[in-house]
MMTF fields as JSON, N, C-alpha, C and O atoms, coordinates in Angstrom:
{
  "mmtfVersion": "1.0.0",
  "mmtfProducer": "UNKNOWN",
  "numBonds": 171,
  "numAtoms": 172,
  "numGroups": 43,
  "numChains": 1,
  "numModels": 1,
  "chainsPerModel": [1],
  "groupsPerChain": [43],
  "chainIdList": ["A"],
  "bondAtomList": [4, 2, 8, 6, 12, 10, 16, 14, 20, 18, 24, 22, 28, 26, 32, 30, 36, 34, 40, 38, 44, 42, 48, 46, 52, 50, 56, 54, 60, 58, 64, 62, 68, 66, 72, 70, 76, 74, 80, 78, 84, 82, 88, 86, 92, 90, 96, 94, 100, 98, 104, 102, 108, 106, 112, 110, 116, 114, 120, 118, 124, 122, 128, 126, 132, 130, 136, 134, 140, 138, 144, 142, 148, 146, 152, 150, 156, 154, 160, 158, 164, 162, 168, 166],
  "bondOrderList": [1, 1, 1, 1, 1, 1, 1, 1, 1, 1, 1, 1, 1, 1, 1, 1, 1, 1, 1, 1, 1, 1, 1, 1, 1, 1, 1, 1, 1, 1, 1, 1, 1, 1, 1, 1, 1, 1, 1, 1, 1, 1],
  "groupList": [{"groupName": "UNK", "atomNameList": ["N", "CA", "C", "O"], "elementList": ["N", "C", "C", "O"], "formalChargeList": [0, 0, 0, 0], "bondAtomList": [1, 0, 2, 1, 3, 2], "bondOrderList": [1, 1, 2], "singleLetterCode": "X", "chemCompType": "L-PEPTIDE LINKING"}],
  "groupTypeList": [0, 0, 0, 0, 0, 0, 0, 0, 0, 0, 0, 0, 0, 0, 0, 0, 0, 0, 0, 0, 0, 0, 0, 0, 0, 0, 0, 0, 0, 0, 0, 0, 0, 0, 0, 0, 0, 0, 0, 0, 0, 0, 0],
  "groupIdList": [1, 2, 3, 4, 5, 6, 7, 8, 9, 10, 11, 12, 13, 14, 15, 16, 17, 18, 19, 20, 21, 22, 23, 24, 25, 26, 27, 28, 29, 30, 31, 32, 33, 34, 35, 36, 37, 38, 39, 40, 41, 42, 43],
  "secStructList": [7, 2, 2, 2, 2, 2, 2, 2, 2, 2, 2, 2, 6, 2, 2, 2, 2, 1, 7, 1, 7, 6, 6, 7, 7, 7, 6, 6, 1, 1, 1, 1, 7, 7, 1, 1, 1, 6, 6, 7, 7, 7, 7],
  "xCoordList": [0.818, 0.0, 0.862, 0.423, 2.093, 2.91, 3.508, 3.766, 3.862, 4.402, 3.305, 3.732, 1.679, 1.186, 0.705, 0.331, 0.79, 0.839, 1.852, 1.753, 3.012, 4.423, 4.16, 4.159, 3.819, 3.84, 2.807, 3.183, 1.32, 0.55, 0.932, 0.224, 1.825, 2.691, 3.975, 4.546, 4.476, 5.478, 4.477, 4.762, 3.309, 2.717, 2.028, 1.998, 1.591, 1.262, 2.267, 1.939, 3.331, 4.747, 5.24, 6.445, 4.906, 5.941, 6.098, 6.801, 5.38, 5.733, 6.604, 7.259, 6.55, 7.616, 9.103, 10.095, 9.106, 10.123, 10.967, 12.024, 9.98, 11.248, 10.74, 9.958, 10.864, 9.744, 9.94, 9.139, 11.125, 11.373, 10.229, 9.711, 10.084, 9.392, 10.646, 11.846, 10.079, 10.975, 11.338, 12.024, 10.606, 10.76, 11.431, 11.59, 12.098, 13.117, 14.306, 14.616, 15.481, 16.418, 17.505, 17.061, 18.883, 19.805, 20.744, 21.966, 19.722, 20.251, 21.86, 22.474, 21.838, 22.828, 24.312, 25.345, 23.932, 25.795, 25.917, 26.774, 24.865, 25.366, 26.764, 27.494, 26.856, 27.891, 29.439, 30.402, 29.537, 30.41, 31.804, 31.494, 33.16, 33.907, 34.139, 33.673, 34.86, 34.785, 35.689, 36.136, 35.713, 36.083, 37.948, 38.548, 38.596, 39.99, 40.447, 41.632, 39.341, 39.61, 39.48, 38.772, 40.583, 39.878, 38.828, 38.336, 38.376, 37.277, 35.847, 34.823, 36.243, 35.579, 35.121, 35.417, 34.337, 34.092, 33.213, 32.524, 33.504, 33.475, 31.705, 31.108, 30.94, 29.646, 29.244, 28.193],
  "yCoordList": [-1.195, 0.0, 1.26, 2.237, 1.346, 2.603, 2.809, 3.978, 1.711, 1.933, 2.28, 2.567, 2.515, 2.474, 4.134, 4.833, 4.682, 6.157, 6.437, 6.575, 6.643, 6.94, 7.385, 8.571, 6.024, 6.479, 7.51, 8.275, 7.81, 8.867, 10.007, 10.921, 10.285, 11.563, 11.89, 12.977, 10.617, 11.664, 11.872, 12.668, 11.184, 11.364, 13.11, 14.093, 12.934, 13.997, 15.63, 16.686, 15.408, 16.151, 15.985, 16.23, 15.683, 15.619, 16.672, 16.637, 17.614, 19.112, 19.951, 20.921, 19.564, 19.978, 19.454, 20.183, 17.789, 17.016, 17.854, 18.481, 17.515, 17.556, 18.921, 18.689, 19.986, 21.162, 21.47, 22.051, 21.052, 21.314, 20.06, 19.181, 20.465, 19.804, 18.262, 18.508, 16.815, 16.036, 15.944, 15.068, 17.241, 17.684, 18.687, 19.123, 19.472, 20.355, 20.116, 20.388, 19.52, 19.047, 19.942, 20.75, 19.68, 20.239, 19.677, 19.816, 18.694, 17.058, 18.139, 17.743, 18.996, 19.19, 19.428, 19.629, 19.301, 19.208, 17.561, 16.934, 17.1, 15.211, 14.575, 13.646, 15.419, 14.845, 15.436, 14.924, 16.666, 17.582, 17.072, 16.902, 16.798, 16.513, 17.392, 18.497, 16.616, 17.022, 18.365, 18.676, 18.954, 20.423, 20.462, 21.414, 19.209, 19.041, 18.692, 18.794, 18.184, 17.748, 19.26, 20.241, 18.573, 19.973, 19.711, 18.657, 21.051, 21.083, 21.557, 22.162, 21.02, 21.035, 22.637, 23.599, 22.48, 24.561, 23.973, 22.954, 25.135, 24.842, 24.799, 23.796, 25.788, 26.558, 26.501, 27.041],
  "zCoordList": [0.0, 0.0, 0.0, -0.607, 0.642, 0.752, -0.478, -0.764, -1.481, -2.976, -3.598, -4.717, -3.618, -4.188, -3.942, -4.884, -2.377, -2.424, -2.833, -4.053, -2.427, -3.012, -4.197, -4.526, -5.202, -6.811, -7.13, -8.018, -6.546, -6.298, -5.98, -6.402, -5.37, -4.676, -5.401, -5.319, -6.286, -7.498, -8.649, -9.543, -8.665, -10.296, -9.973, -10.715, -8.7, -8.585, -8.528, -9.071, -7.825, -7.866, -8.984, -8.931, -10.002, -11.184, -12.137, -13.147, -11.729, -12.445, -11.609, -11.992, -10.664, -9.856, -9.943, -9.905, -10.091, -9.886, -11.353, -11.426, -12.316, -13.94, -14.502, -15.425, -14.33, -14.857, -16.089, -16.821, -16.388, -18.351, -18.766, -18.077, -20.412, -21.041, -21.692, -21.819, -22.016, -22.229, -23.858, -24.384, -24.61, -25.876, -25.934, -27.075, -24.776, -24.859, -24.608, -23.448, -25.535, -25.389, -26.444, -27.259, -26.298, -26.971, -27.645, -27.6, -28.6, -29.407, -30.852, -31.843, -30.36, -31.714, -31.278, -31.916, -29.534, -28.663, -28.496, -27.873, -29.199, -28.585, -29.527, -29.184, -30.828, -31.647, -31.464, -32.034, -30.527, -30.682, -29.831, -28.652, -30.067, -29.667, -27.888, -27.607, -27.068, -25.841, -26.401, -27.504, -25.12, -25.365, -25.568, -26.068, -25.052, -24.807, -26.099, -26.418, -27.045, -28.254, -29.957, -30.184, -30.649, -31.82, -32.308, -32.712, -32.243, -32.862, -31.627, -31.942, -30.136, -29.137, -29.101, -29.809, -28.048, -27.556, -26.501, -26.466, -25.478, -24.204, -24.643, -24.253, -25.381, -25.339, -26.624, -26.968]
}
């Protein structure tokens, strides 16, 4: 019964927990060499 509030109390907190949207992402730094490497940038 306590896992079953629990999961009630993050479904309910969950605009709180993750407040960005999970469609707002910044997929065009996933290919970019680390920054120690050429070509890298810190930003």
């Amino acid at each position: 019964m306590g896992y079953i509030i629990f999961m009630v109390v993050i479904a309910l907190l969950a605009n709180l927990l993750a407040p960005h949207s999970p469609n707002e992402q910044f997929r065009q730094f996933l290919l970019m060499p680390p920054i120690w490497q050429e070509g890298g940038n810190l930003f």
